[in-house]
N, C-alpha and C positions, 0 to 999 in steps of 0.2 A: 916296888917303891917308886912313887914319884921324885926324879933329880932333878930339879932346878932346869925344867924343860916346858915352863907352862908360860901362854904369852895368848896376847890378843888374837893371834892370827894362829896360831898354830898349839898342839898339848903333845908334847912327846918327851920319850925317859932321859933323854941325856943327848943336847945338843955337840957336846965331845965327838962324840961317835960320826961325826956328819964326813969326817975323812978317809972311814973305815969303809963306810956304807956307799962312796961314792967310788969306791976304787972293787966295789962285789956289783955294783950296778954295770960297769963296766965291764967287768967279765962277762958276763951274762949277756950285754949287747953284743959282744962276739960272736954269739950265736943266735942275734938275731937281724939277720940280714933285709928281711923282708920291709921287718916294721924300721930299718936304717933307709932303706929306698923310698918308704912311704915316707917321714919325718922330713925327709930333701925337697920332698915335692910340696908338702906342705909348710916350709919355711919361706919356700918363693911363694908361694900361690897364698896364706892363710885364709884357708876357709871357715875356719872358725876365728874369724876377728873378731874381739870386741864382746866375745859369749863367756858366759860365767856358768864353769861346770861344776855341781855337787856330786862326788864318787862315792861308793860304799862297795871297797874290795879290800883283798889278800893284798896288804902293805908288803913288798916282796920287791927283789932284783926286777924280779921279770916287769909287774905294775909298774913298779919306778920308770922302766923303757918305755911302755903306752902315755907316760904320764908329761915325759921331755916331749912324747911324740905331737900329742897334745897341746901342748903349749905352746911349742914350736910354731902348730899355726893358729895362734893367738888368741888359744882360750887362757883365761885364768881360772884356775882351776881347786878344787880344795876338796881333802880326801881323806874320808872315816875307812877304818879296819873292817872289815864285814865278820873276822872272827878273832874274837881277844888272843886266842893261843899259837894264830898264824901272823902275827907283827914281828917284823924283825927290824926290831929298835936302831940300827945303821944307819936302815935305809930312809926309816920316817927322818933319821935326823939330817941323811943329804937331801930328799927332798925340801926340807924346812927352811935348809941354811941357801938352796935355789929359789927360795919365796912362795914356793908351796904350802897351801893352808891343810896343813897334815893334824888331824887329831886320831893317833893311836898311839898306844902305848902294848905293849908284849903284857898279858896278865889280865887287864882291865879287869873290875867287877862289872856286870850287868848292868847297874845304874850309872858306871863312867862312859860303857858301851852305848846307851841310849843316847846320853848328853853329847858326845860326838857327835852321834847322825844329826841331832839338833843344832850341831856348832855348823856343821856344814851347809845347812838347809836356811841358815840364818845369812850365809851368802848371796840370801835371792836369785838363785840357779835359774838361768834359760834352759837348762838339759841337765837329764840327770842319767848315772853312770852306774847301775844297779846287779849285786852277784846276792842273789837269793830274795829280793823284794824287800828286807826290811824298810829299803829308804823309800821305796813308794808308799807303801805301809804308811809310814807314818807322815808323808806328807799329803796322804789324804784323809788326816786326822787336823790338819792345820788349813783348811779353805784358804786364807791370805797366802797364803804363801805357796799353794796351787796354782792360785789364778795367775801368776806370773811362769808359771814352767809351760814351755811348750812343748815336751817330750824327752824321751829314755830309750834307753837300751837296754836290756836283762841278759848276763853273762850265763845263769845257772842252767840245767836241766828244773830245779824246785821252786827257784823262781818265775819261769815260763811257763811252770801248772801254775802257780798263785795266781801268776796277773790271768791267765786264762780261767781259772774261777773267779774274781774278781771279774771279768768280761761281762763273764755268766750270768752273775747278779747286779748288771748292770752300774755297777760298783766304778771301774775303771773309768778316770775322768783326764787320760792322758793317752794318746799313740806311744808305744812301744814297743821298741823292733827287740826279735826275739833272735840274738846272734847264738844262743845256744842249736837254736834247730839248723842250723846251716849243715849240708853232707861234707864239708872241711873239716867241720867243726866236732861233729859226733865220730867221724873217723880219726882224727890225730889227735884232739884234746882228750874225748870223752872215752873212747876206746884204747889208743898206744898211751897219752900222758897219764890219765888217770889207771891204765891196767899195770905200767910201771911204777908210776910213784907211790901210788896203797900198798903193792909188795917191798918196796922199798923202805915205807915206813916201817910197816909190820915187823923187817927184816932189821932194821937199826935198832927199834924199840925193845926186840924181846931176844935177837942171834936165833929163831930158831931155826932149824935144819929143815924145808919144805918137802924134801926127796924123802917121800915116801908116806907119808902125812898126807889126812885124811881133809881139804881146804872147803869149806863150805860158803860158796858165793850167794847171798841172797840178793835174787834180781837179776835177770839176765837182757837190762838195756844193755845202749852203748858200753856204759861204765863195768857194769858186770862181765858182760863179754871179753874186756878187754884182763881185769884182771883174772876171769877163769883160766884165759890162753897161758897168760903168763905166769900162773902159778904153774899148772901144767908146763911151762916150759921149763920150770923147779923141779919135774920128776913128781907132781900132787897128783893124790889122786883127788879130782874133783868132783862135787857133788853141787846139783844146782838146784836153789829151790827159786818158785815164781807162783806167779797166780793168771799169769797171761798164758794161755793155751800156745798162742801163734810162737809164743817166746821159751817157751817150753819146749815147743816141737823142735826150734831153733838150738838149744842146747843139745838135745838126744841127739839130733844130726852132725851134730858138731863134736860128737863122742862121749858126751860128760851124762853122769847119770844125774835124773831130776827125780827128787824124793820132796815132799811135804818137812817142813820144819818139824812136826812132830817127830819123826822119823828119822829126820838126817842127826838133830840135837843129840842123842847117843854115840853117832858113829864118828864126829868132828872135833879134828882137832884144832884147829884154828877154822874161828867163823869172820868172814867179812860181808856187811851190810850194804848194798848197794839201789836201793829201792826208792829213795823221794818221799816215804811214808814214816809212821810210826809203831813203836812197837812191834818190830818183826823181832826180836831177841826180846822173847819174856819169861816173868817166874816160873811157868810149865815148861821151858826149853832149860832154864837154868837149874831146874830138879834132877834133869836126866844126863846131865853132859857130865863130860870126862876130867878127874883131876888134869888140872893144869891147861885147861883148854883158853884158848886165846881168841878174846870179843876186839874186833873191831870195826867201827865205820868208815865207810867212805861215801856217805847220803851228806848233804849241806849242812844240815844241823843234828843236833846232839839229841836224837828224840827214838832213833831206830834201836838201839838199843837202851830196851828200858833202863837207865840206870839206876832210879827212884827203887824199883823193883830187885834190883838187884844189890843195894844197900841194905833194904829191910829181910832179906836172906840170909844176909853173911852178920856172923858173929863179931866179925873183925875187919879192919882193911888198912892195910899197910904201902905205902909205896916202894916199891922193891928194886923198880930202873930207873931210869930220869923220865918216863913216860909211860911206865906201868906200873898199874895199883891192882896190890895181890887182895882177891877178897875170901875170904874163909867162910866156907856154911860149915853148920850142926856137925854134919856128919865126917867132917873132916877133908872135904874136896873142894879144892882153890880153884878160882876162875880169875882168867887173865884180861883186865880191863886194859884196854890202848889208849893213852892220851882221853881219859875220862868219856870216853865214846866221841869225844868231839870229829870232828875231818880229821881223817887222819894222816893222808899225806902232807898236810900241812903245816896240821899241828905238832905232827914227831919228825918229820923229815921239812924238805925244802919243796913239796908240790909237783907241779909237772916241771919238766925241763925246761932251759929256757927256750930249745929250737920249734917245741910245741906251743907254749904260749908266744912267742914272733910269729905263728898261725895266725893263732884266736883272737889275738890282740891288733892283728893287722884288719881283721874281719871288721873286728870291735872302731877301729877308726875310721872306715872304708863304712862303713855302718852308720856311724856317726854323721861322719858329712853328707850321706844320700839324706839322713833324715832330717838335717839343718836346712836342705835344698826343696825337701817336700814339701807338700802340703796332706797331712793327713790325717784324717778323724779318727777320736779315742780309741784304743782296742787294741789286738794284737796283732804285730805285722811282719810277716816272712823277710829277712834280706834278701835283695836282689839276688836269681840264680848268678847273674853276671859279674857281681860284686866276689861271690864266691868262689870264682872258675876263675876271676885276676888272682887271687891272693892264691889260689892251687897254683896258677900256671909259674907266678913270680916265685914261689918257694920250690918249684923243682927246675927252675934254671940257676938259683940259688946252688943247690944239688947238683949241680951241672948235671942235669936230665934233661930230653931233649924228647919232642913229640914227632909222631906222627901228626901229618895235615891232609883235608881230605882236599880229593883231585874236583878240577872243577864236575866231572862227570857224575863222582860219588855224592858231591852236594848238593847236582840237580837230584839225582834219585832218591836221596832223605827229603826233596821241598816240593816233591808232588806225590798224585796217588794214581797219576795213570802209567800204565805200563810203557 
């Protein structure tokens, strides 16, 4: 329900809330020390003066902390939901009541989802702030309003392939740093955040017991990997399926056995999706699996598990949790939807922690201002290794961790090749 939260600069459910949301923002900066160090330096220094950024992300505590951090050095900024079912109505309402041009609301239909991205892109953005491409997407559907952006950042693993197929077909009419590929970034976000907080959801949405239970990870990236570990570290016995040979061998070596979806769909008792594609859970997999088996995603959109396909199976479908929808086939055997396939850490729990996204989001600003200082033609572009090794080095002194330095001897012998 839209509450009395709609205004020229900003569309969110209930400006009340802007007290609650700004006291859960706050926790949350607790633990994130890194993007606190970052936000300091960028209030003396504002490198982004005077720049007008259009966002499309997960409306969330953690956002909320990249978004102060941002502004702080003097962008003004305005920001769409990247997914209706991950808005947490608080927070859009403390950013709003800080002057934030926030349009998301918790629920959206698809066509309020759209009008968003459009509310924000009507800011005339120098930079745009992208998790999954929709908002490039559609601002290379608006030429006027292209020829004023000088470049982006892409957070996702599925957005990183979009704008790299769009490269492809010479499509891409924008530089765009790809902070998902950073080795910070696939190690703590996409590996530890994303392998806890999919189990997390899983674990809120449905109480099941994982000890002992058959976990079927489809895709064995970063994301994959991290949730097979951690189910496995539930006592699961885990099953991997993939299509990548090298990722595959990657799994068997790593203990877990790799079977063909055909094949694992009988033996699984909870499946989680983790692939960037479509249709990996379909009506041939949903023929064969076991009463009471539990579908969920953790791919960026709501496409990996057919659910089209899995509607026109079932005789019935009931919501049974506050984010599980019980579906009934013919023959009497229930299958277990999570948060309508959508992300599921997001959509049923709170996402990654916030000490992993004070990571990603430090990357994400450190990202930002190299590409504000560049000069770079349309395409896709690695962040800086050294952009990436600050924000390691800063979050394990954070940790009070402490390195190893090489001696001046051991650093001639890595900077030549004669004996």
């Amino acid at each position: 329900m839209h509450v009395n939260g709609s205004h020229n600069g900003y569309d969110i459910a209930d400006p009340a809330l802007s007290d609650q949301g700004a006291r859960r923002i706050a926790w949350a900066e607790r633990a994130m020390p890194v993007l606190g160090l970052l936000r300091r330096r960028f209030a003396n220094e504002r490198p982004l003066d005077g720049l007008v950024l259009a966002a499309c992300m997960h409306v969330t505590t953690e956002t909320a902390a990249l978004v102060r951090t941002l502004t702080a050095a003097g962008a003004s900024l305005h920001l769409a939901a990247s997914n209706p079912l991950s808005t947490q109505d608080d927070v859009a309402a403390a950013l709003a009541q800080e002057g934030v041009g926030v349009f998301a609301r918790q629920g959206v239909t698809l066509e309020e989802y759209a009008g968003h991205l459009r509310a924000v892109l009507d800011a005339r953005p120098d930079y745009v702030l992208d998790d999954g491409c929709d908002l490039v997407n559609l601002l290379h559907s608006h030429p006027a309003l292209l020829a004023g952006v000088r470049g982006g950042i892409e957070e996702t693993t599925t957005g990183v392939l979009r704008l790299r197929q769009m490269a492809a077909d010479g499509a891409l009419r924008l530089p765009m740093v790809a902070v998902n590929d950073t080795a910070v970034q696939r190690l703590v976000a996409n590996r530890h955040g994303t392998g806890q907080s999919t189990l997390d959801a899983v674990l809120r949405a449905t109480g099941v017991l994982l000890a002992g239970t058959t976990v079927v990870v489809a895709g064995y990236g970063p994301c994959g990997h991290g949730i097979a570990e951690r189910a496995r570290g539930f006592g699961a016995h885990v099953v991997v399926t993939e299509v990548d040979p090298s990722r595959a061998l990657e799994a068997v070596l790593d203990g877990h056995r790799v079977l063909p979806m055909a094949a694992a769909a009988p033996a699984g008792d909870v499946f989680i999706t983790a692939t960037g594609n479509r249709g990996v859970l379909r009506a041939e997999h949903f023929a064969v699996m076991k009463d009471g088996a539990v579908l969920a995603n953790s791919g960026h959109f709501d496409v990996e598990v057919d659910v089209v396909a899995l509607a026109e199976v079932s005789v019935q479908t009931q919501r049974v949790r506050a984010f599980v929808d019980e579906h009934l086939l013919a023959d009497g055997r229930r299958l277990l939807l999570v948060a309508e396939g959508r992300l599921v850490n997001l959509a049923a729990a709170e996402g990654h922690p916030a000490s992993v996204m004070d990571v990603s989001f430090a990357v994400q600003a450190l990202a930002l201002e190299w590409l504000v200082g560049a000069s770079l033609a349309p395409g896709v572009h690695e962040v800086p290794a050294a952009l990436d090794r600050e924000v390691a080095r800063t979050k394990l002194a954070a940790l009070g961790t402490s390195l190893d330095t090489l001696t001046a001897e051991q650093d001639r012998y890595l900077s030549t090749w004669r004996a």
